[in-house]
C-alpha positions as CSV (number, residue, x, y, z in Angstrom):
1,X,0.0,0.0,0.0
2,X,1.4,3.5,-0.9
3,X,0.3,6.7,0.3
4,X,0.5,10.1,-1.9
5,X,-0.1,13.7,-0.7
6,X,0.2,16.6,-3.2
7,X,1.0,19.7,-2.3
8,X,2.3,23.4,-3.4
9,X,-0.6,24.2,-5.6
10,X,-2.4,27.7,-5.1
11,X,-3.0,31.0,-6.6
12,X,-0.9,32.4,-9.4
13,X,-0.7,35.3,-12.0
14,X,-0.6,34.7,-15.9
15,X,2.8,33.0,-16.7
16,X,4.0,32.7,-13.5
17,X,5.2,29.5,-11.4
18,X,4.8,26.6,-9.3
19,X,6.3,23.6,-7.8
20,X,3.6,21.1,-6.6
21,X,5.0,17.9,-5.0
22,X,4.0,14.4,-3.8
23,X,5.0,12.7,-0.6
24,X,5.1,8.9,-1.0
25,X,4.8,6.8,2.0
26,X,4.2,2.9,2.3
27,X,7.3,1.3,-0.5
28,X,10.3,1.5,-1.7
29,X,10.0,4.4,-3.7
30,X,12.6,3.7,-6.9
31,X,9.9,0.7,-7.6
32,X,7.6,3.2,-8.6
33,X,6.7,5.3,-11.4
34,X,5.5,8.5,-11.0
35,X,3.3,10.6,-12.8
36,X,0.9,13.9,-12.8
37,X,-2.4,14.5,-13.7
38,X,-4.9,17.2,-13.7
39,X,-8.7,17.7,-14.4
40,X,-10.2,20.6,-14.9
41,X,-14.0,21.5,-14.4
42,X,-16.2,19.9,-16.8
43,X,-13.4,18.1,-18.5
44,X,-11.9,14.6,-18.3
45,X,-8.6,13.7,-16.8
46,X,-5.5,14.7,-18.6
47,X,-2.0,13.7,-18.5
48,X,0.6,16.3,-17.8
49,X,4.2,14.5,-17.2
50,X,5.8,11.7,-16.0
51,X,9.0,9.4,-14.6
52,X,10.5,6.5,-14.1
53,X,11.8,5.0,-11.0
54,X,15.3,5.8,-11.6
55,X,14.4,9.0,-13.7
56,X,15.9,8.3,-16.7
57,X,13.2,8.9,-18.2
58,X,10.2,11.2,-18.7
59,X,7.4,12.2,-20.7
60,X,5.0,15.5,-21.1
61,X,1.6,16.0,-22.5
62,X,1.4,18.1,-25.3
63,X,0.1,21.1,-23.4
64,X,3.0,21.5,-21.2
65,X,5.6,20.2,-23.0
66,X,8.6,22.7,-22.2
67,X,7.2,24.5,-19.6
68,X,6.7,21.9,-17.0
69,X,9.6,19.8,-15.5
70,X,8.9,16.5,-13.9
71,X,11.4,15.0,-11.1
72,X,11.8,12.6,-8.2
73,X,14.0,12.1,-5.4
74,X,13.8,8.8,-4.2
75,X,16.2,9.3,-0.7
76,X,12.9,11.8,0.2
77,X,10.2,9.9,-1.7
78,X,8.9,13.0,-3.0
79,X,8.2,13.9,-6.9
80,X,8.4,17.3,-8.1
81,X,6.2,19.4,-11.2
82,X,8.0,22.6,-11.7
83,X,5.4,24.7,-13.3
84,X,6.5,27.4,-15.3
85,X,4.9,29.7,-17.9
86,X,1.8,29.0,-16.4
87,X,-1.5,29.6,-18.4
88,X,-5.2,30.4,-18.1
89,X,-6.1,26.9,-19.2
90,X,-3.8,24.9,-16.7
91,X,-6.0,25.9,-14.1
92,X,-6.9,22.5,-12.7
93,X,-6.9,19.9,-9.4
94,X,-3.5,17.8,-10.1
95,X,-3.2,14.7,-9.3
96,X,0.3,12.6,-8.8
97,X,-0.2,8.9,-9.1
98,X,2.3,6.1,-8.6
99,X,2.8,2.3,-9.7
100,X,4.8,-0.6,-9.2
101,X,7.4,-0.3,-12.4
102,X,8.1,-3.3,-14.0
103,X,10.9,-1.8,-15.7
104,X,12.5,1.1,-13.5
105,X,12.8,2.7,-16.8
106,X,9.6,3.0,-18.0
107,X,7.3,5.7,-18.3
108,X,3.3,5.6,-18.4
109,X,0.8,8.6,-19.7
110,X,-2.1,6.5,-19.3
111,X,-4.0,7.0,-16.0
112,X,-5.4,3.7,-15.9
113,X,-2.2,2.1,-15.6
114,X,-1.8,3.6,-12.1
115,X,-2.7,1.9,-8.8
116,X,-2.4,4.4,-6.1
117,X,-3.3,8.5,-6.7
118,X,-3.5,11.8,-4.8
119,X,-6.4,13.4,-3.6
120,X,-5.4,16.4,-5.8
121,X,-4.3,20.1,-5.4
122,X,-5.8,23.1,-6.8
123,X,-3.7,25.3,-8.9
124,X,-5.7,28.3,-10.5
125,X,-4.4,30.6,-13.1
126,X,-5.8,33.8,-12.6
């Protein structure tokens, strides 16, 4: 059983920033992979980034690709989304998820493919 809190999310101005991150508790954290979420009102979940267990690799959805930065550290057990640029439309709840990795270098975008999640932080765009 793994445990995820998210926090860091909040307020902010038109292309400003955030860093929202996700205490794990319960495993061995470098077993996991990571990844972020969000869902905004009226509109189904979307993937935003995410990482292996060993962080070698990553992956972005489209919509943040180059402005958002995904990373771990597993001596903490906390995952990181640095939020830069920040738009309007990111306004959302975000959600970090986590699942046993088969592969520590594998990556998933799919949120089905996660077995433990968040219960989500705001992070509105004003």
């Amino acid at each position: 059983q793994v445990q995820l809190e998210e926090s860091g999310g909040g307020l902010v101005q038109a292309g400003g920033s955030l860093r929202l991150s996700c205490a794990a508790s319960g495993s061995t954290f470098s077993n996991y992979a990571m990844g972020w979420f969000r869902q905004a009102p009226g509109k189904g979940r979307e993937f935003v980034a995410a990482i292996s267990g060993t962080s070698i690799s990553t992956a972005y959805g489209d919509d943040v690709r180059g402005r958002f930065t995904i990373s771990r550290d597993n001596v903490k057990n906390l995952a990181y989304l640095q939020m830069n640029g920040l738009k309007p439309e990111d306004t959302a709840v975000y959600y970090c998820a986590t699942k046993p990795a088969l592969i520590n270098t594998y990556v998933y975008n799919d949120g089905s493919q996660y077995t433990y999640w968040g219960q989500g932080t705001q992070v509105t765009d004003t």
